[in-house]
C-alpha positions as a printed Julia matrix, in Angstrom:
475×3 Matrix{Float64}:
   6.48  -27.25   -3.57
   7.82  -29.29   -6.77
  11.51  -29.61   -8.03
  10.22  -27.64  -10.85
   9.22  -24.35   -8.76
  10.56  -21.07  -10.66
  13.8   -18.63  -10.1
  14.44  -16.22  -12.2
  13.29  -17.98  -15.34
  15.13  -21.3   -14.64
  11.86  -23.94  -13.76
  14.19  -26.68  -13.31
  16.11  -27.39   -9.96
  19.15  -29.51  -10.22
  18.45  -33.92   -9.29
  17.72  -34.06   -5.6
  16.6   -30.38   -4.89
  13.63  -29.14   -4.38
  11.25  -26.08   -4.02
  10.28  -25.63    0.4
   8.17  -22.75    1.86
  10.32  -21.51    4.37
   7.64  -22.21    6.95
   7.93  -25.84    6.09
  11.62  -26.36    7.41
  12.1   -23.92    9.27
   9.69  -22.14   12.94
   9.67  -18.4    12.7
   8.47  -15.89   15.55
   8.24  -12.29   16.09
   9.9   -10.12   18.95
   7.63   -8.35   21.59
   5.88   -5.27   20.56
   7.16   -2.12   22.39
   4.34   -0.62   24.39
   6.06    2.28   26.53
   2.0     2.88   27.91
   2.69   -0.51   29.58
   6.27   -0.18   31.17
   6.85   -0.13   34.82
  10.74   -0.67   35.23
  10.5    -3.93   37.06
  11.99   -5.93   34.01
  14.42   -3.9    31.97
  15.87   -6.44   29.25
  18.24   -5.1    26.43
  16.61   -6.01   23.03
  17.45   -6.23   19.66
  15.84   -3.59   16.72
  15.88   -3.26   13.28
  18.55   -1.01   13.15
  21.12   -3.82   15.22
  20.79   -5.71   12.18
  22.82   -5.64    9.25
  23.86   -7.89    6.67
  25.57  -10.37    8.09
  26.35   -8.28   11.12
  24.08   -7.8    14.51
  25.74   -4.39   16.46
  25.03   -4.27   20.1
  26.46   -1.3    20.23
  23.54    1.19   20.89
  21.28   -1.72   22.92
  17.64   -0.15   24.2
  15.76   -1.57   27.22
  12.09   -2.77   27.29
  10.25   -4.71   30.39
   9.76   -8.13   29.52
   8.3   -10.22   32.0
  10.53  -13.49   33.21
   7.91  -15.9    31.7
   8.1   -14.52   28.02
  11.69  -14.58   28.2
  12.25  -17.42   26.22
   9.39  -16.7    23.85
  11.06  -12.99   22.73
  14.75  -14.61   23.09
  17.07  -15.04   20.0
  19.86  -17.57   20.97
  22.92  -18.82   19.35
  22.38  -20.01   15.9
  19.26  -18.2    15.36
  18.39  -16.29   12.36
  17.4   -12.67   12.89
  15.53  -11.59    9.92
  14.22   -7.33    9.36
  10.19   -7.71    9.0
  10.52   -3.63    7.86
  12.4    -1.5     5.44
  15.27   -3.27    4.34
  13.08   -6.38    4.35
  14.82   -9.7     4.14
  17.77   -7.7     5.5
  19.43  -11.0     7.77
  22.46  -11.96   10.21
  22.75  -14.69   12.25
  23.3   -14.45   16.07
  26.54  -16.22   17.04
  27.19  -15.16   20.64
  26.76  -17.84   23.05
  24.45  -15.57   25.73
  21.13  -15.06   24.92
  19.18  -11.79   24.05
  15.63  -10.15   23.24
  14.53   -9.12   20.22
  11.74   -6.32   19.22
   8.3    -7.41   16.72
  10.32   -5.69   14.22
  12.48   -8.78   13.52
  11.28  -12.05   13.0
  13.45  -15.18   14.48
  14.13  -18.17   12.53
  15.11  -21.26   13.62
  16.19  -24.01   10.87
  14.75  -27.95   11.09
  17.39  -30.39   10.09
  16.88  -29.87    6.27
  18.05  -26.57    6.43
  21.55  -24.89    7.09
  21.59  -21.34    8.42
  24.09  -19.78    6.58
  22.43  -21.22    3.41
  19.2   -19.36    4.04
  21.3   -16.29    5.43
  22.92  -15.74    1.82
  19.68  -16.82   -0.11
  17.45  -14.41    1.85
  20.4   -11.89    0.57
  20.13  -12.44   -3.28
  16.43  -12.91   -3.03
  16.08   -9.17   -1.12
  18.77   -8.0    -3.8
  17.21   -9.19   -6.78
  13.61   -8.73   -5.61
  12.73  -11.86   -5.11
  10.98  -11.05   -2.06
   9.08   -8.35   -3.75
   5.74   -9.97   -3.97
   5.73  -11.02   -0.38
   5.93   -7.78    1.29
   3.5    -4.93    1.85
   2.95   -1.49    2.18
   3.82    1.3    -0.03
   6.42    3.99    1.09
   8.14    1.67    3.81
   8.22   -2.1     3.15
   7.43   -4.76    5.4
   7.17   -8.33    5.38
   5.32  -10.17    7.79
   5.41  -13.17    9.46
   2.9   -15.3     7.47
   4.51  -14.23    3.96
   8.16  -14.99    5.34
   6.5   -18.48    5.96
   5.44  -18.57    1.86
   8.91  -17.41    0.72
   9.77  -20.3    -1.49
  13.0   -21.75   -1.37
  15.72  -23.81   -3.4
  16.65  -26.61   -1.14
  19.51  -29.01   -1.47
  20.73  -32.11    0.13
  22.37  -30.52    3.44
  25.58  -31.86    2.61
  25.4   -29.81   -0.4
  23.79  -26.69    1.09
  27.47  -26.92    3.16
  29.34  -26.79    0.34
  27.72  -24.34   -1.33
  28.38  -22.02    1.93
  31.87  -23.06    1.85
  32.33  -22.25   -1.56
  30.63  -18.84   -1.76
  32.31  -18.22    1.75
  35.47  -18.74    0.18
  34.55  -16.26   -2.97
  32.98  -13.87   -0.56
  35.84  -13.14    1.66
  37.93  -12.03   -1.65
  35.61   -9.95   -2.86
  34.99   -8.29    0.48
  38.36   -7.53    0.75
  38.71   -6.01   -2.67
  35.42   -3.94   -1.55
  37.44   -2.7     1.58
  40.65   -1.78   -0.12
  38.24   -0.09   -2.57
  36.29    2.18    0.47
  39.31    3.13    1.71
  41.05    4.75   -1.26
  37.63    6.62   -1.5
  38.24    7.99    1.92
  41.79    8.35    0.88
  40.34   10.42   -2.17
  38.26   12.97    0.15
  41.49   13.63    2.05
  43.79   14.28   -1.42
  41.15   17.21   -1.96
  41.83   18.71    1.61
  45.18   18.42    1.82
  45.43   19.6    -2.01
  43.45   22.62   -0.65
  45.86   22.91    2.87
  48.78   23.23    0.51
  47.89   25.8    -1.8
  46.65   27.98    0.65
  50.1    27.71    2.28
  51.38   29.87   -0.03
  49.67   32.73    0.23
  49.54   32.37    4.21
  51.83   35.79    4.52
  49.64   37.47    2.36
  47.66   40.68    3.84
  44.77   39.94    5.25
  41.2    41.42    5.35
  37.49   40.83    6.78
  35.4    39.02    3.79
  32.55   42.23    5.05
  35.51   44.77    3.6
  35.46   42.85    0.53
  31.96   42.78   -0.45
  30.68   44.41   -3.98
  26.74   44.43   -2.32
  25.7    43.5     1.49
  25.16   40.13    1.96
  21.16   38.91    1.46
  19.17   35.99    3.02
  17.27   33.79    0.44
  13.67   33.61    0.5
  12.1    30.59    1.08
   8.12   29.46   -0.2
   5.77   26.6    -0.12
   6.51   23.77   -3.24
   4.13   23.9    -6.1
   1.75   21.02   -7.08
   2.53   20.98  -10.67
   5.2    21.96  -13.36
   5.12   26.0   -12.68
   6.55   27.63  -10.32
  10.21   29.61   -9.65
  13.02   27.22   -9.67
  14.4    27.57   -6.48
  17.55   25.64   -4.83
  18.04   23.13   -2.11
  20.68   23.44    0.5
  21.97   19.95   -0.88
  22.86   21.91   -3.74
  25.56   23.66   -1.86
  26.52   20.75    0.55
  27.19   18.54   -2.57
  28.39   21.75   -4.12
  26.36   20.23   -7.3
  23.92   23.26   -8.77
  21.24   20.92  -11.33
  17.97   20.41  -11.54
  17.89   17.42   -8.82
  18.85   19.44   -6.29
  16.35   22.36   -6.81
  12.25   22.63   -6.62
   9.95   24.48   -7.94
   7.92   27.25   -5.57
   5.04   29.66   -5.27
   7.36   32.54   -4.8
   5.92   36.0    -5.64
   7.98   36.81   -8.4
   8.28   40.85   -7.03
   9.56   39.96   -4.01
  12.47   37.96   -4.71
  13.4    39.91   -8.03
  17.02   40.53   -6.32
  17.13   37.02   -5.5
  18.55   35.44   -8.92
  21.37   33.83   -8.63
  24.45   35.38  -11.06
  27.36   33.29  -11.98
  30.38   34.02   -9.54
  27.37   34.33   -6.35
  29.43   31.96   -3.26
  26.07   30.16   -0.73
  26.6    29.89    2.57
  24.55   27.69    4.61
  23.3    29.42    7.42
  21.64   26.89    9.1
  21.99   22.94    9.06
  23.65   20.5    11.5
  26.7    21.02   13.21
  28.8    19.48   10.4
  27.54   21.22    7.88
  26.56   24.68    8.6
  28.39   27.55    7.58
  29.2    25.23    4.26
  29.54   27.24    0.99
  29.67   26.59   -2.73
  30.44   28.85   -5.51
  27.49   29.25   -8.75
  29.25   28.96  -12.04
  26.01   28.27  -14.47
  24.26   30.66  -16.31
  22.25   33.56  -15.16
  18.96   33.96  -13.63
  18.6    30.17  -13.4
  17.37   29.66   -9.74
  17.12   31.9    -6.73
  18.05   30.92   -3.27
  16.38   30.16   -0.38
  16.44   31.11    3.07
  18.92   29.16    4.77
  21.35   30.24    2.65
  22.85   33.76    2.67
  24.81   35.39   -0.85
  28.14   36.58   -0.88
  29.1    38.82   -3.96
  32.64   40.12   -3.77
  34.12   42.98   -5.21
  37.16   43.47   -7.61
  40.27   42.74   -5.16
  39.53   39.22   -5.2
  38.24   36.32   -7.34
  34.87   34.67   -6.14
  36.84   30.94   -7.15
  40.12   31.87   -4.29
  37.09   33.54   -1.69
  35.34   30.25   -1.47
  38.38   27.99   -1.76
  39.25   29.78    1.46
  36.07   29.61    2.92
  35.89   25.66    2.2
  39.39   24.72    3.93
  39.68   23.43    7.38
  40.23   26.9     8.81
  36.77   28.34    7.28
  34.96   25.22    8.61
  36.3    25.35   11.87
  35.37   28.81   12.24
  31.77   28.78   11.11
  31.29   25.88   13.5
  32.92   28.18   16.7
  30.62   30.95   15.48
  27.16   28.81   15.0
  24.92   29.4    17.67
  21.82   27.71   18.53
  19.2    26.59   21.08
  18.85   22.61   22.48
  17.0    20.1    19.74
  17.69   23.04   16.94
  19.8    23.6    14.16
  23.01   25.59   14.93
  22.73   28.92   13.24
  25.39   31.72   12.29
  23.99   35.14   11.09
  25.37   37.55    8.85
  28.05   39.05   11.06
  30.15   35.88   11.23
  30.9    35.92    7.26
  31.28   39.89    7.44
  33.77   38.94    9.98
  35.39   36.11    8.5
  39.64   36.66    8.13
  40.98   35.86    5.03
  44.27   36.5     3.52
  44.12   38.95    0.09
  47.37   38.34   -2.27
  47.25   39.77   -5.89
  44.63   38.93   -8.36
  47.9    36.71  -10.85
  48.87   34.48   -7.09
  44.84   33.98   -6.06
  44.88   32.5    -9.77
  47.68   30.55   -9.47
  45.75   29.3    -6.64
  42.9    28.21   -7.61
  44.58   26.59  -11.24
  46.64   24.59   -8.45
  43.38   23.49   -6.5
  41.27   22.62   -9.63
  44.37   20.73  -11.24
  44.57   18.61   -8.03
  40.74   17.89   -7.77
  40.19   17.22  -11.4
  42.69   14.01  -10.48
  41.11   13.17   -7.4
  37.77   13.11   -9.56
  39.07   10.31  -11.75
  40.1     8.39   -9.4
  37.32    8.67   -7.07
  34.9     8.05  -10.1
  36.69    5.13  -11.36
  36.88    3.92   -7.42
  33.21    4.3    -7.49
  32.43    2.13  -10.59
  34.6    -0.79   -9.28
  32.39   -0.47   -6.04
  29.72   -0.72   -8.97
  30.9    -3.6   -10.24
  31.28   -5.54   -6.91
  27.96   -5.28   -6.23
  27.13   -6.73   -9.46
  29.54   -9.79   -8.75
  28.3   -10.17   -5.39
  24.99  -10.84   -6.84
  26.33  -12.56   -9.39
  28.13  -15.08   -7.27
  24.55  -15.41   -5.14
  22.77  -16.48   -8.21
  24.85  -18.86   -9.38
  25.01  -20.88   -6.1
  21.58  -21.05   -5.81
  20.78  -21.99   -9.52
  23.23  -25.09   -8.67
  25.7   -24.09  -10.42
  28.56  -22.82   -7.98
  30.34  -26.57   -6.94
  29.79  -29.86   -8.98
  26.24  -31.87   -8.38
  26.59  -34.46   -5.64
  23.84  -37.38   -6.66
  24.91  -39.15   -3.67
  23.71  -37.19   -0.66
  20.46  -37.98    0.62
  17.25  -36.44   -1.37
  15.15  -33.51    0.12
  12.52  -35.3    -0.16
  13.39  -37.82    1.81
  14.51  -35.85    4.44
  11.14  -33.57    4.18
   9.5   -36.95    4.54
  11.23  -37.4     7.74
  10.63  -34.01    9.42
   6.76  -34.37    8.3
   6.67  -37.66   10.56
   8.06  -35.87   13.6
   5.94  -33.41   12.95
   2.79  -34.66   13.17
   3.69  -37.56   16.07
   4.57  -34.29   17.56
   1.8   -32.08   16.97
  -0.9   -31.6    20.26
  -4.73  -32.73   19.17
  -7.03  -30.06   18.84
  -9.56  -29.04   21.85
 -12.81  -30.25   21.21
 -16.5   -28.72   23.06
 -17.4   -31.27   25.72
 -20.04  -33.45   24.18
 -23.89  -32.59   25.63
 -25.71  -35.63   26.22
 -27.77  -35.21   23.31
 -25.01  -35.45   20.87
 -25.04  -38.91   19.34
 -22.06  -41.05   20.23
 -19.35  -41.58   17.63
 -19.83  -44.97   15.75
 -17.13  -47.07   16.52
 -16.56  -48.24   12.86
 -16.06  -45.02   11.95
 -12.9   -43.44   10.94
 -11.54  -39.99   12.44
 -11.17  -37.63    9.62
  -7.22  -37.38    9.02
  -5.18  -33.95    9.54
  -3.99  -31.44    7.77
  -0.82  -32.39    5.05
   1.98  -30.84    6.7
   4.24  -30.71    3.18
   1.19  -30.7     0.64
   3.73  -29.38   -2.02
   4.96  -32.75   -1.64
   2.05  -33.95   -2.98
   0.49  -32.09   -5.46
   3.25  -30.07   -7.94
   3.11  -26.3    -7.78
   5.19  -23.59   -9.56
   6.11  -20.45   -7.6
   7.36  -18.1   -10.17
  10.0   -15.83   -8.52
């Protein structure tokens, strides 16, 4: 590569920096395939998977075991200082392994182990704004789920400086880092914070009415409850508009959460939703079934599908106060005591357990008081939580930010004193090749002619031919 390799527009590296293939300063390897055809107990070793690594963070929390044999040990082994790097999804997705015992690691990571020009944490963060700002883009493959393998990790160009300065750099954006990290966690909390204003905003208007008379929701029904219908997707733009069960968990009825379906239009001609119409899921996970959501648009917009089951409630009681009641931590916990279900399926409840459902019936003037009381309260939370969610936003943008300056070379003042990368790329493309093992030859027959003594061998492969012919990788 040349100084004058390509990032983001900006062709020119600062004096002394230059543009590396990764697989020039640095060896990379993959983990051992999984093959469970193959495993006979004999060698159970705790790997590493995708899913262990985070940003910045390995979890050996949920460890698997796989047999690995006590001669590929070392081959498959990440140790201390080692790179870990996601070959799939989240590619580029990186942390480094810091804990002094050794440990496996699956073909879905690739390890990657730094020569002297090259400081860890330096590519760490670079591999981060390069994944973030999709740098790494054009190295990866595969449509629906992403992967990067091992010889395009080896192309990924990058900007190298002295060491010295690659230090600083770290140091610096360390120092920046740990701020803004800390602003992000005070930031995640007050959105948890948020979710639990709504609940207890909820808890305490209900309070009130907690000596009121109480009936079963069945007693207060205008119609009997129905079941949605559920039907294939259509393949174009026609269809009957029909909802998602997302559109009740997020409690969010629009377009995004609907789709459109080859229901026969006579047979689910009582299904149309009707503003005031409270969803119940039916059927989901634990967490989540029995959850309900009130309709408020217009008319005949959507019908409902299977999984969920309608609730239309008579005069005695507003449909707003029913499902306020039905979404506090009472209603949950009873819809998850009543859900029934067999092992490896969804938890059910059927209509009896809404029909059945306590809840406590004060005049029509308190149940609005109530729900005024709720909305007034969630309307704040709202604000907040949406202006909590834009400053999450904008960290992410400074985050990014922050990457791209340090690796343009603008983070900490130029250093012209430390030692060249060139030089030092010089240096490891010695060791290299006093290092690297002759290739096997065939035996000669004896009717091959003999090699003329005066005649040269024909000289290797360049090691670093970017450092001899200029090249622009455009990223």
């Amino acid at each position: 590569m040349s100084e004058s390799g390509g990032v983001d527009g900006e062709k020119e590296l600062p004096a002394g920096w230059a543009w590396v293939r990764l697989g020039e300063i640095a060896d990379t390897a993959l983990g051992k395939m999984l093959d469970k055809k193959q495993s006979t107990g004999r060698h159970p070793t705790p790997y590493l998977r995708n899913v262990n690594v985070q940003w910045g963070e390995i979890s050996t929390d949920d460890l698997l075991v796989m047999d690995i044999e006590p001669e590929d040990i070392d081959r498959f082994t990440v140790s201390k200082g080692d790179l870990v790097v996601c070959e799939g999804g989240e590619i580029g997705r990186c942390a480094i392994w810091t804990r002094d015992e050794s440990i496996a690691y699956q073909k879905a990571l690739h390890r990657v182990r730094v020569s002297a020009a090259l400081e860890t944490r330096y590519l760490r963060y670079y591999l981060e704004y390069a994944a973030h700002s999709a740098q790494l883009e054009r190295f990866s493959t595969g449509s629906t789920i992403k992967h990067l393998p091992q010889q395009l990790l080896r192309e990924v160009p990058i900007p190298v400086p002295p060491l010295a300065e690659q230090q600083r750099i770290v140091e610096a954006l360390e120092e920046q880092l740990s701020r803004l990290d800390a602003a992000v966690v005070s930031l995640e909390a007050g959105q948890r914070r948020t979710r639990g204003l709504e609940s207890a905003a909820l808890a305490v208007a209900l309070e009130d009415v907690a000596s009121a008379p109480v009936k079963r929701l069945g007693d207060l029904l205008k119609e009997p409850l129905r079941n949605g219908h559920s039907a294939k997707a259509t393949a174009d733009s026609s269809g009957i508009r029909t909802l998602n069960l997302t559109a009740v968990t997020q409690g969010k009825f629009s377009d995004k959460n609907t789709k459109l379906t080859v229901a026969d239009p006579y047979r689910v001609r009582d299904l149309w939703l009707t503003r005031g119409d409270i969803l119940v899921q039916r059927s989901n996970t634990p967490d989540l079934v029995g959850t309900s959501a009130m309709y408020a648009g217009p008319d005949k917009w959507a019908i409902f599908p299977d999984l969920l089951i309608r609730v239309r409630v008579g005069e005695d009681v507003l449909p707003e106060y029913v499902t306020l009641v039905l979404q506090s931590r009472r209603g949950r916990s009873y819809f998850k005591s009543r859900a029934k279900g067999l092992a490896g399926s969804m938890p059910k409840i059927d209509q009896s357990a809404i029909e059945n459902f306590i809840i406590p019936v004060p005049a029509l003037d308190e149940q609005k008081r109530v729900v005024a009381a709720v909305r007034e309260q969630t309307d704040r939370v709202s604000r907040v939580s949406a202006e909590l969610d834009r400053a999450l936003r904008r960290s992410v943008g400074l985050r990014n930010a922050l990457l791209r300056t340090a690796f343009s070379g603008k983070l900490i003042p130029q250093d012209s004193e430390g030692e060249p990368v060139r030089v030092v790329l010089a240096r490891i493309r010695t060791e290299r090749a006093s290092q690297a093992k002759p290739k096997r030859t065939r035996k000669a027959t004896a009717k091959a002619p003999a090699q003329r003594p005066a005649e040269a061998a024909a000289p290797g492969p360049t090691l670093f031919p970017a450092l001899a012919v200029q090249q622009e990788f455009e990223l």
